[in-house]
LOZAKOL-740798 format. One record per residue (C-alpha): residue in one letter; z, x, y. Coordinates in steps of 0.25 Angstrom, whole numbers, plus 5000, padded with zeros to 4 digits. Layout:
// residues N
aZXY
...
END
This chain:
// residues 353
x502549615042
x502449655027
x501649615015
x501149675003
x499749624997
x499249564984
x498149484979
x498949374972
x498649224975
x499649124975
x500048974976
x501248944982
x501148814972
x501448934961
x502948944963
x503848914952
x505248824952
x506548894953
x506948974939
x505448964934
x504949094926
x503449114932
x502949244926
x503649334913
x502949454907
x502749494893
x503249644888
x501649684893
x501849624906
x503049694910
x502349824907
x501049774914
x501949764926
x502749894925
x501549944926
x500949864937
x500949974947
x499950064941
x498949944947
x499549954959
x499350094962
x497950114956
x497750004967
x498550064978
x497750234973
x496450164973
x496650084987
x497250224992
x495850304988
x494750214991
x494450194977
x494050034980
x493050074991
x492450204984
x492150104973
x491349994981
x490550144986
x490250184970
x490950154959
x490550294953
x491950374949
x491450484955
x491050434968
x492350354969
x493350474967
x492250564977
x492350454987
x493850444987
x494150604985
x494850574972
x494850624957
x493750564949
x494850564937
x495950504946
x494850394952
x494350354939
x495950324933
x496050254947
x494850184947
x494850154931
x496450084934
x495750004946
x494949944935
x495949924926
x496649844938
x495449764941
x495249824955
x494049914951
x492749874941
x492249974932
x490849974924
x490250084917
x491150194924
x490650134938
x491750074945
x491849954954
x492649854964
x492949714960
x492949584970
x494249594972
x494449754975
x492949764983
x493749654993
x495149694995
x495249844990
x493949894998
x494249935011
x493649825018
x493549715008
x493549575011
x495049565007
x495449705009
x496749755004
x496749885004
x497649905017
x498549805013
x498649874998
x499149995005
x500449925009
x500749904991
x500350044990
x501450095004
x502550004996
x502250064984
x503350154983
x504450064986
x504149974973
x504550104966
x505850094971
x506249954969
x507449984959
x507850044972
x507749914980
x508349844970
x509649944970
x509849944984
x509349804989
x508649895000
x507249935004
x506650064997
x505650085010
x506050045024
x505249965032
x505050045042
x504250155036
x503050055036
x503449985049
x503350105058
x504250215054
x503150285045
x501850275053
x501050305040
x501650195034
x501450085046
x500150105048
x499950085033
x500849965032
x500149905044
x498749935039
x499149885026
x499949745031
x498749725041
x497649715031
x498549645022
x498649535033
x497249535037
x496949485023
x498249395022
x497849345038
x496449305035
x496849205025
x497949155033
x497649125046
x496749015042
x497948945036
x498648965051
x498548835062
x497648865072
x498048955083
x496848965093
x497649005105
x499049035098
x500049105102
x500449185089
x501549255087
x501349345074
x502749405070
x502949525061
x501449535064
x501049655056
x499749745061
x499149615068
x498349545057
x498849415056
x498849405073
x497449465073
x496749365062
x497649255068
x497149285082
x495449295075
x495749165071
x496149085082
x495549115097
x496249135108
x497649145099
x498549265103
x499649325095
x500949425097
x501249495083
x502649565080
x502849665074
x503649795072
x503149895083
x502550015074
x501649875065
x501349815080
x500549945085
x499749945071
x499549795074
x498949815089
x498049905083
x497449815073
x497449695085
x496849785092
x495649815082
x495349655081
x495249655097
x496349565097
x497349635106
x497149535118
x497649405109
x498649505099
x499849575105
x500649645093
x501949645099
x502949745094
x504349675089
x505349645078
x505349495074
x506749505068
x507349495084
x506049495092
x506349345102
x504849305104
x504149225117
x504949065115
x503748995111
x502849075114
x501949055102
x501148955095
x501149025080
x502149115074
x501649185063
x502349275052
x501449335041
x502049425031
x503249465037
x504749385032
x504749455019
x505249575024
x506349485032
x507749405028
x508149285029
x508849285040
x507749375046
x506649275043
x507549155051
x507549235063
x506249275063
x505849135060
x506649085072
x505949185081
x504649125077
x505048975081
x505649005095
x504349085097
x503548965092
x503148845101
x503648715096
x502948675085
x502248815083
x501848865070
x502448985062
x501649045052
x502449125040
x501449205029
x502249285020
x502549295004
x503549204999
x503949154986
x504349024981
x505948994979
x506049074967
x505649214974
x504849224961
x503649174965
x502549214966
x502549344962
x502049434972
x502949374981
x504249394974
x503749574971
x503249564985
x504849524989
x505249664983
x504149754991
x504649685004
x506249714999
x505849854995
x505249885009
x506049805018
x507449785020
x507249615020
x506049595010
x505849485001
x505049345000
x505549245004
x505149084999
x504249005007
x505448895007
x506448995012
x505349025023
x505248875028
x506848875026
x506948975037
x505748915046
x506548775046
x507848855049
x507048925060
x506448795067
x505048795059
x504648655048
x503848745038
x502548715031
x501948725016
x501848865012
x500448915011
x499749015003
x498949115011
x497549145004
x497649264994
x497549364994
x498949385000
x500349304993
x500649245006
x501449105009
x501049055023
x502348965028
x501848875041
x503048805049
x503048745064
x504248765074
x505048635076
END
């Protein structure tokens, strides 16, 4: 249950044939993205501050730094750099949100990210030490500081993954088969979003979600909020070795989670899913991939190194390696889909044989 956001939008038709060159950078790009991060934290200070919501109040620089208790100096550097990055509009000293900012950095918004953002600001540091990873071949965080160890931290990872996957989920679940009156099984099912808008969706369906013990508690409060605790139950468990009721389940779905697994991780879990599947039942696998190069597309191949730096398993995989180990596992594998942006998600359909 891990994923890091991004508005990118992607076509899976956009992958390029082994040993082809897609992207080179002049001299200015290469110090363009040395200096990439300077964006990325005034996006992460000004999410942390409020900035985007005191704006859509006044876009007066006094009233803003009054409303969020900060320097008027310090808010006008801010707030002059959101510009500059396009998040922020500003005419005649009054500042403003764009579209795109009012929607998903407002608290609130349409597509709001602002949770989800916080997971990019909590990983943060570890980016710093990737000449570590790199050394070592190891994680420089371990998993569990945000999987239950560090309470802070699990509450904030949950927060973060569960509005993440409210915005992926909502875009999503239409592209799912029906399930009215389903039995779903939703492993590695985070704080409960993808179980609660699949359960919205399709009356009288019901859905066990599996997760680690400390993310199942946050996920039972969340089900609980929807008024979904009587078609929900968010069991606690580990996919890895968990054995799951033999056919017992119409759908099995896996969103956003065998990035963090191996190879041989994913085949067992893979197998898991089929003998819980009735036959010809359908599994549902939503993660980034890349094409056969590992290259491509972009995000997906920088995502691979967040998930190595935090994790002891991380990576992306292909979407062909994924139907490889669905045919392996007993599944005949679909197309690969694109899920709606904003999110750079792959959707793999297969059916157990």
């Amino acid at each position: 249950m891990r994923s890091s956001p991004a508005i990118v939008e992607l076509s899976v038709a956009d992958v390029q044939p082994m040993g082809v060159v897609r992207v080179t950078r002049d001299v200015q790009g290469i110090v363009e993205l040395a200096s990439a991060f300077y964006g990325s934290a005034a996006l992460f200070a000004a999410v942390d501050c409020g900035l985007f919501a005191a704006v859509e109040k006044s876009g007066r620089l006094e009233d803003i730094a009054a409303d969020t208790n900060c320097s008027i100096r310090a808010m006008r550097l801010l707030a002059d750099a959101c510009v500059a990055e396009g998040l922020l509009e500003k005419r005649d000293g009054i500042y403003a949100n764009t579209c795109a900012s009012r929607m998903a950095l407002v608290p609130g918004g349409q597509a709001d990210l602002t949770k989800a953002i916080r997971y990019n600001r909590d990983v943060y540091p570890a980016w710093g030490r990737l000449s570590g990873f790199v050394s070592s071949g190891r994680p420089v965080e371990r998993p569990e500081v945000h999987l239950g160890a560090d309470h802070d931290r699990t509450k904030s990872f949950a927060a973060a993954m569960f509005g993440r996957a409210m915005g992926i989920g909502k875009g999503v679940v239409p592209m799912l088969s029906s399930m009215q009156g389903a039995r779903i099984l939703d492993l590695a099912g985070g704080p409960g979003a993808y179980a609660i808008l699949m359960c919205q969706a399709n009356p009288g369906a019901k859905c066990v979600t599996v997760d680690l013990p400390a993310i199942s508690s946050e996920a039972r409060g969340y089900v609980e909020s929807f008024g979904l605790s009587d078609r929900i139950e968010c069991r606690a468990g580990d996919y890895h070795k968990d054995e799951f009721e033999y056919g017992g389940y119409d759908v099995v779905t896996i969103f956003g989670a065998l990035h963090q697994e191996s190879p041989e991780q994913i085949s067992g879990i893979l197998r898991r899913a089929h003998d819980a599947l009735v036959e010809g039942g359908e599994l549902f696998v939503l993660d980034m991939m890349t094409d056969s190069t590992h290259t491509s597309p972009r995000f997906s191949a920088l995502f691979a190194l967040n998930m190595a730096l935090t994790t002891e398993n991380g990576w992306v995989f292909s979407d062909e390696e994924l139907k490889g180990w669905m045919r392996d596992a007993g599944f005949d594998p679909g197309a690969t889909r694109m899920a709606p942006p904003p999110m750079p998600h792959w959707l793999v359909t297969a059916k157990r044989t």
